[in-house]
N, C-alpha and C positions, 0 to 999 in steps of 0.2 A: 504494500500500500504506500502512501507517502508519511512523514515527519510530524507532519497535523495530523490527520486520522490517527496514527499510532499515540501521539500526545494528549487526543480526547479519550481514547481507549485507556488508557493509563489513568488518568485521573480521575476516570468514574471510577474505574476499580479500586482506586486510594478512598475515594468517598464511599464508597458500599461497604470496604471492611471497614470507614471508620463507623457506620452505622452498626457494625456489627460489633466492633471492641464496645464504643456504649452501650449499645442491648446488653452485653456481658457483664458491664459494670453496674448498671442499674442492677441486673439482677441480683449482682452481690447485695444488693442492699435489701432486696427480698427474703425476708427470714423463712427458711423450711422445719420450724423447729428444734435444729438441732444449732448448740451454739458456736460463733464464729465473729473472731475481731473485726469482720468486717461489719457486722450487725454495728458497730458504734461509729463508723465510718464519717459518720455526719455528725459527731458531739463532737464543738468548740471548747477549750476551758478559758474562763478569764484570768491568762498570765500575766501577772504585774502590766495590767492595762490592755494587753491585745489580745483578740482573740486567735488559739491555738488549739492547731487538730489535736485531741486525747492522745493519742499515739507518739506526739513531742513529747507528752510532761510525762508519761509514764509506760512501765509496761503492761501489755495485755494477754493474758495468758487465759487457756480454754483447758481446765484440768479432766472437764469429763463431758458429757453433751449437752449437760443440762446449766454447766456453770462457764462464769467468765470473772475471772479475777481480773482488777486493775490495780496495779503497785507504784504509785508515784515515785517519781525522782525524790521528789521535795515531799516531807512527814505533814507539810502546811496546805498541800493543794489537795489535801482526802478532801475538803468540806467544800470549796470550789468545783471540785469534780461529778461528785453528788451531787449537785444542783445543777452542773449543767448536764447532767443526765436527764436528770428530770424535771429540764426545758425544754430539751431535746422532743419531750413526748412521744418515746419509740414504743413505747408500753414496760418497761422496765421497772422493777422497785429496787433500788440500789442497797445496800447494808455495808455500814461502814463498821469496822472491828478494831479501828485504833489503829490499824498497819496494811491495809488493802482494802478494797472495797470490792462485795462479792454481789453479782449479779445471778439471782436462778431465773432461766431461761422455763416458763410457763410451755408447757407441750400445748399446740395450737388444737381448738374448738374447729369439731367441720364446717362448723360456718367463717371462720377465719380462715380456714384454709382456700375455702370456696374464694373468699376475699380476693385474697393472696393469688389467686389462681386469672381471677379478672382482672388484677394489676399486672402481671406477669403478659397475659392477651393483650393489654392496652400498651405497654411497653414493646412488644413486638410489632405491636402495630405500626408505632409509630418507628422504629426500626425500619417499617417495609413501607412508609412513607418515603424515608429518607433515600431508601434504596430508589422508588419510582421517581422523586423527583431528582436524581442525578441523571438515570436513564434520559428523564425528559430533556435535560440539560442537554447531555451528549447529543440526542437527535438532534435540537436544537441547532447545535455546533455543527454537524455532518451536514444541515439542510442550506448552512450558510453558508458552508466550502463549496458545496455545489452549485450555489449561485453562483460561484464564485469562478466557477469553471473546473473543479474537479469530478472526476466522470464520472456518470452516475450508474456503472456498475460498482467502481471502489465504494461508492458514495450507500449503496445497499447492500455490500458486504459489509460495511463498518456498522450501520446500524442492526445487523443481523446477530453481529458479534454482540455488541453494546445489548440487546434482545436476548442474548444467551449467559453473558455476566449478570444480569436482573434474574433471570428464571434460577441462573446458580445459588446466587445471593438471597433468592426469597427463600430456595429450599432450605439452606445454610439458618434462615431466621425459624422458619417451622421446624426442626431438629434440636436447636438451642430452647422454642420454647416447652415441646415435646419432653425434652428432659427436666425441665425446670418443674412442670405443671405435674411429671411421675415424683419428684423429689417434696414438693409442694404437697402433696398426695398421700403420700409414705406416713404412715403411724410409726 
């Protein structure tokens, strides 16, 4: 093909997996019951004045599936940590012991899992949004090189490909969420 075509092919593909490392990311943050330091992922602590990901000020350790110990650097930041846990509002009750603070991880209700299961769907979704509108993009791009005078057989190979990176990429999202929603699932 030519230089352009190869350079629109290329960066929808860079844009589809980024749609897919987010999809991944998000779902880290969807709890399937069992517990995982990425469950705090999103709690800020307020460090002498700034706000700071939990993960700077201290450690986080998952001793069994049901707990998540956090061990601060600093013996002063148990009681700033605790609260921003539970600002955070992830569902957690935190318990401070004077030397860590332990999280039990609550096993989820079927109706929370159900939850969990239609955030996980709407996250994919919008996953296979991202994927369509780069497609669109591409075609977009291919429809204006051939205005442009390149030929319009290259011109319906490249959007044939760009048409075969989307079908990959949506599979790719339906497999990611296929697993997510049996883990989600899982007693």
């Amino acid at each position: 093909m030519n230089e352009e075509i190869d350079f629109i092919l290329d960066s929808t593909e860079e844009s589809m997996s980024g749609s897919i490392a987010h999809l991944e990311k998000e779902f880290l943050n969807i709890r399937a019951g069992k517990a995982s330091p990425a469950m705090l992922g999103g709690v800020f602590v307020d460090y002498y004045g700034s706000q700071t990901p939990l993960g700077q000020v201290s450690n986080i350790n998952v001793p069994d599936a049901r707990t998540i110990t956090i061990q601060p650097f600093e013996k002063s930041m148990l009681q700033p940590i605790e609260k921003a846990i539970m600002v955070a509002n992830i569902g957690f009750n935190p318990m401070n012991n004077g030397d860590v603070i332990i999280i039990s991880v609550p096993p989820l209700t079927e109706e929370r899992r159900r939850d969990l299961t239609k955030q996980a769907k709407a996250e994919a979704e919008d996953a296979k949004i991202g994927i369509r509108n780069a497609r669109q993009e591409a075609n977009k791009d291919i429809k204006k090189l051939e205005k442009e005078g390149t030929s319009e057989d290259i011109c319906k190979t490249a959007e044939d490909e760009v048409q075969t990176l989307t079908n990959t990429y949506i599979r790719k999202i339906d497999e990611i969420l296929a697993h997510k929603e049996a883990e989600i699932m899982k007693v």
